[in-house]
C-alpha positions, 0 to 999 in steps of 0.5 A, spaced: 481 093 839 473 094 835 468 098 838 464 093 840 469 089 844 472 096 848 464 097 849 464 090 852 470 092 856 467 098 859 460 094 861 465 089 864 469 094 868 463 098 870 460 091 873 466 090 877 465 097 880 459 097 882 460 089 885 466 092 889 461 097 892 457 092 894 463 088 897 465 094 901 458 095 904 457 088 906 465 089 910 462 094 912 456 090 915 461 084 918 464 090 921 458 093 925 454 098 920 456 105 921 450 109 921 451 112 914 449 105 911 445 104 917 441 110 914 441 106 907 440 100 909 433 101 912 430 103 905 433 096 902 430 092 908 424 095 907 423 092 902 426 085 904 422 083 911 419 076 910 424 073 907 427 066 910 432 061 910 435 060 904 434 052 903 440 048 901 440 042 897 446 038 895 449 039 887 447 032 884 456 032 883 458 027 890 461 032 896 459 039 893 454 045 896 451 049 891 447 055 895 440 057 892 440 063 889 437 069 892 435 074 888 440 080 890 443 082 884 451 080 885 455 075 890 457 080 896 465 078 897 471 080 900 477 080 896 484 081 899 491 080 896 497 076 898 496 073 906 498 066 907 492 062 906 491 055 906 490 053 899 486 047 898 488 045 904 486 041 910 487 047 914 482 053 916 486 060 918 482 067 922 480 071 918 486 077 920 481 083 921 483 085 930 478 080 933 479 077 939 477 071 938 482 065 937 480 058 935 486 055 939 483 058 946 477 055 949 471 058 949 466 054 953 459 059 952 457 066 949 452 070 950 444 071 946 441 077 946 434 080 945 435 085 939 432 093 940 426 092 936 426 095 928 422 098 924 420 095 917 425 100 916 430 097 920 431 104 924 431 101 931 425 102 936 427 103 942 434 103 945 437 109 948 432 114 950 432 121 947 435 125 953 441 120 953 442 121 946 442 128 946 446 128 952 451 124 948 450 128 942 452 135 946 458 130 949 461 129 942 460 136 940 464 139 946 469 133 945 471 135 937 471 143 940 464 145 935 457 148 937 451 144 934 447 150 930 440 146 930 438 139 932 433 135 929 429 129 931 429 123 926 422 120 926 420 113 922 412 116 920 411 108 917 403 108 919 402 101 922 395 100 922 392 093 920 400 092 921 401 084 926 405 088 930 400 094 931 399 093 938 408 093 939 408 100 934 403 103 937 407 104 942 414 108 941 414 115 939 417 113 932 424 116 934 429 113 932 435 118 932 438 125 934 442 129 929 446 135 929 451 141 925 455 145 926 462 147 925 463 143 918 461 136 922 454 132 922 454 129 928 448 123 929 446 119 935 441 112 934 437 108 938 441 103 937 448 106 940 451 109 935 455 116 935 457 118 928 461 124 925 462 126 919 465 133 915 459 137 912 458 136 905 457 142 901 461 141 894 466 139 891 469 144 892 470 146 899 477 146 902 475 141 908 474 135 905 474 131 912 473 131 920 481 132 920 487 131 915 492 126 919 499 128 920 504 129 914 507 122 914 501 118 914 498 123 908 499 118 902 493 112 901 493 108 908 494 101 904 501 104 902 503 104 910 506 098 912 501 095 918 506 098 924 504 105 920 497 103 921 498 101 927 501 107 929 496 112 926 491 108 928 494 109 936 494 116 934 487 117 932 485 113 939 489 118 943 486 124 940 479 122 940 480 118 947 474 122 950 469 119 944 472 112 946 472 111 953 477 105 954 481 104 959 485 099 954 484 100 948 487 096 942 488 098 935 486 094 929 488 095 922 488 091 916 487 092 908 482 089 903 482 090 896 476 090 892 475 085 885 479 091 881 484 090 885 484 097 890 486 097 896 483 100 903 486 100 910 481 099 915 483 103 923 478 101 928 480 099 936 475 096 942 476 096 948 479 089 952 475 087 957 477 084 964 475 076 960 476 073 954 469 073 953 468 080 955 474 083 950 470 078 944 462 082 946 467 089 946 470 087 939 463 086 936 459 092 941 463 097 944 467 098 939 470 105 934 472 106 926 475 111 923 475 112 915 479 115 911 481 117 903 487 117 899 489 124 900 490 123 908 484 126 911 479 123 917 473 122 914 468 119 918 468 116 926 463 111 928 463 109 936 459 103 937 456 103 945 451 097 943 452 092 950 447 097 954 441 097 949 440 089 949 438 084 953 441 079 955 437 072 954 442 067 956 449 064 956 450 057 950 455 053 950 460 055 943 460 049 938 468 047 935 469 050 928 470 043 926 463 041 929 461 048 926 464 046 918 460 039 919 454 043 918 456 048 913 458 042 908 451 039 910 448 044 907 446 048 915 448 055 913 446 062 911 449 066 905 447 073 907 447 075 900 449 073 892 448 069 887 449 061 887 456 058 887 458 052 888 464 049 893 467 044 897 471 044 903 477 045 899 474 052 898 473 054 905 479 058 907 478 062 913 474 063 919 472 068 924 466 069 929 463 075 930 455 077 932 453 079 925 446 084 923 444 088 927 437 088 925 436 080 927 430 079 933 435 076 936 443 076 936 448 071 936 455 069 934 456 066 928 461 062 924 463 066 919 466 062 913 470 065 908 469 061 900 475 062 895 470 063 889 473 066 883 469 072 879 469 073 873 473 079 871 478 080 878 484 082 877 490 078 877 493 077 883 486 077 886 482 073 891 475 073 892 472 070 898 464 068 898 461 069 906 456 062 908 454 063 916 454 058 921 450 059 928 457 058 933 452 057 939 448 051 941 442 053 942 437 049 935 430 052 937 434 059 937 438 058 931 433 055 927 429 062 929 435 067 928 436 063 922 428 062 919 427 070 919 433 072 917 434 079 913 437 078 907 442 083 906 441 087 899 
C-alpha cells in the first residue's frame, strides 16, 4: 500500500469516526437527551434558532423522495447489525429500542403539550422552581450515600435586550439548573426535570473510572451480554438505584446499536408502566431512567427524567395510522432532523416507532419516526445504516404544521 492511499485510509477511517459520533448523539436525542449533551446542545442551538422546515420536493426519477440539503455536516443515522428487518419489502417492522407502543394495538388519541419555554441557548426557562431542584438534588445525594461539598447555580447571562421575546425573558431569573460534588460523583438538576450523575473526572489516571463498577459477570463490553444479561443487569440496576426511580412497576429495556464502524453499545433504560396504554407511552418518552456504561464494566452515567410534571397539557389529537403516516412521508410531508441529502423510496423504509421527540420544541408532539436504509460510504460490511425522516403521528394540521415550521434542526 502507497503513502498516498494509507492517508486516504486514515482521513476515511477518521471521517467514520467522527460520523459515528454524531450518530451516537442523535440516539441519544431520540432517547431523551441527557443533560450531558443537553449541556452541549445549548451552544449548538444557539446557533441554529430560526431555521424551518426543510422543503421537500420530488427528484425528477417517478416514485423517488430526495431530502433538501440542510447544511449540517453528515447524515445523522443509525446503524444496527443482524435483526429480522424487512428487506425491500411491503412491510414495516418497530424499531426494537423497549418502547411501549405497539402498531398492532389501537391507539385512539395522545396528548400535546406546551413545551417550558428555552432560552436561545436551548437551556429551559422555567419548569421546576429552584427549592424542588435543590430538594431533588439533596435526595439524590443522600440516595448514592454522598455529601455534596458546594452547590452552585447554573444561570443563562444572555442579554435579551432588543430580543422580540424581551417582555417573556425579562421575566425569569436566568436560572436553569443546580449542580452539586462530592464523593467522586457530580450530581445536576434542570429546569426541565432531569437529574444527572456522573463520577468526577480529574485524570486519566484516577482509580474510580465510573459511578459504580457492575457485578463481576456483567464486567466484559455489554454488547457481548445476550439480551437476558442485559436484562438481568439491567433489573439489577433498577433495584439499587430503586430510590432514584420511584416506580411502582418498572420495566427494563436493553438493546444494542453499532455505529458506521461496526462498534457496538448496549443501551439499559426502564419506565415506569402505567395504568393505561397511553399512560405506559407518555412514561417511555417523559418519566423514564438511562443508565450508561463502558467497556471495562463500570456504571458511568445515571439519567432519571421527570419530565410530565413541567409541561402543560394543550389537549388530546386523534392518532393517525402508520399507513396514513407513510402516505405523507412519500408526499414529501416529513422533517429530517439532521444530514445531508439522499434519495429513498418506500422499498427503503424499514422500521417504525413513535415517540415525543426535541425536547426544546414550543410544543411537544408524538411523532412517526421512519428508519431509511441508506448506504454510506465506507460502513463496515455487515452493517446497516438507517436515515431518520420524522412524520407528526397526530391529527392536529394547524399544530403540526407549527411544530414543524420552527423546527430546530439538530447539529
Amino acid at each position: 500500500m502507497t503513502q498516498d492511499s494509507m492517508k486516504q485510509d486514515n482521513i476515511k477511517q477518521d471521517n467514520l469516526k467522527q460520523d459515528s459520533i454524531k450518530q451516537e448523539r442523535l440516539m441519544d436525542a431520540l432517547d431523551r437527551l441527557d443533560d450531558d449533551l443537553l449541556m452541549e446542545a445549548e451552544q449548538a442551538r444557539a446557533g441554529a434558532q430560526g431555521a424551518k422546515t426543510s422543503g421537500h420536493k420530488k427528484d425528477g426519477r417517478s416514485g423517488r423522495r430526495r431530502v433538501k440539503y440542510l447544511g449540517l455536516a453528515a447524515c445523522l443515522c443509525i446503524a444496527v447489525i443482524g435483526g429480522s428487518l424487512a428487506s425491500g419489502g411491503e412491510t414495516i417492522e418497530k424499531y426494537q429500542d423497549g418502547n411501549p407502543w405497539d402498531p398492532d394495538i389501537e391507539l385512539k388519541t395522545l396528548p400535546a403539550f406546551k413545551n417550558n419555554p428555552h432560552y436561545g441557548s436551548g437551556a429551559p426557562a422555567d419548569g421546576m422552581t429552584e427549592e424542588e431542584m435543590e430538594e431533588w438534588l439533596y435526595h439524590a445525594a443522600d440516595v448514592m450515600g454522598v455529601e455534596m461539598e458546594q452547590v452552585e447555580r447554573y444561570v443563562d447571562t444572555t442579554t435579551w435586550e432588543g430580543h422580540p421575546d424581551e417582555e417573556e425573558y425579562a421575566g425569569y431569573d436566568g436560572l436553569y439548573a443546580l449542580y452539586a460534588r462530592g464523593g467522586g460523583l457530580d450530581i445536576s438538576v434542570d429546569r426541565n426535570g432531569i437529574l444527572s450523575i456522573s463520577e468526577t473526572y480529574l485524570s486519566e489516571d484516577q482509580e474510580q473510572k465510573g459511578i459504580i463498577r457492575f457485578p463481576e459477570e456483567f464486567s466484559g463490553p455489554g454488547e457481548d451480554l445476550t439480551d437476558q444479561q442485559g436484562l438481568t443487569l439491567g433489573r439489577w440496576l433498577t433495584e439499587k438505584y430503586a430510590g432514584l426511580l420511584n416506580f411502582d412497576d418498572p420495566q427494563e429495556i436493553t438493546y444494542v446499536t453499532t455505529n458506521l464502524l461496526g462498534e457496538g453499545e448496549r443501551h439499559y433504560a426502564a419506565y415506569d408502566k402505567g395504568d393505561t396504554y397511553e399512560e405506559s407511552i407518555l412514561n417511555f418518552n417523559f418519566q423514564r431512567a438511562r443508565f450508561s456504561s463502558a467497556t471495562d464494566g463500570w456504571l458511568t452515567h445515571i439519567s432519571i427524567y421527570d419530565r410530565l410534571p413541567q409541561l402543560e397539557k394543550i389537549g388530546d389529537y386523534p392518532v393517525i395510522s402508520v399507513d396514513e403516516a407513510l402516505e405523507k412521508l412519500m408526499d414529501g410531508e416529513y422533517i429530517q432532523p439532521g444530514g445531508s441529502s439522499f434519495d429513498f423510496d418506500r422499498n427503503d423504509v424499514e422500521m417504525v416507532s413513535l415517540e415525543y421527540v426535541d425536547p426544546a420544541s414550543e410544543y411537544l408532539i408524538p411523532f412517526y419516526i421512519f428508519y431509511v436504509d441508506h448506504e454510506y460510504e465506507g460502513m463496515k460490511e455487515g452493517v446497516k445504516n438507517y436515515g431518520i425522516l420524522l412524520v407528526p403521528a397526530i391529527d392536529a394540521e394547524g399544530l403540526s404544521n407549527y411544530v414543524m415550521e420552527n423546527w430546530v434542526y439538530w447539529g
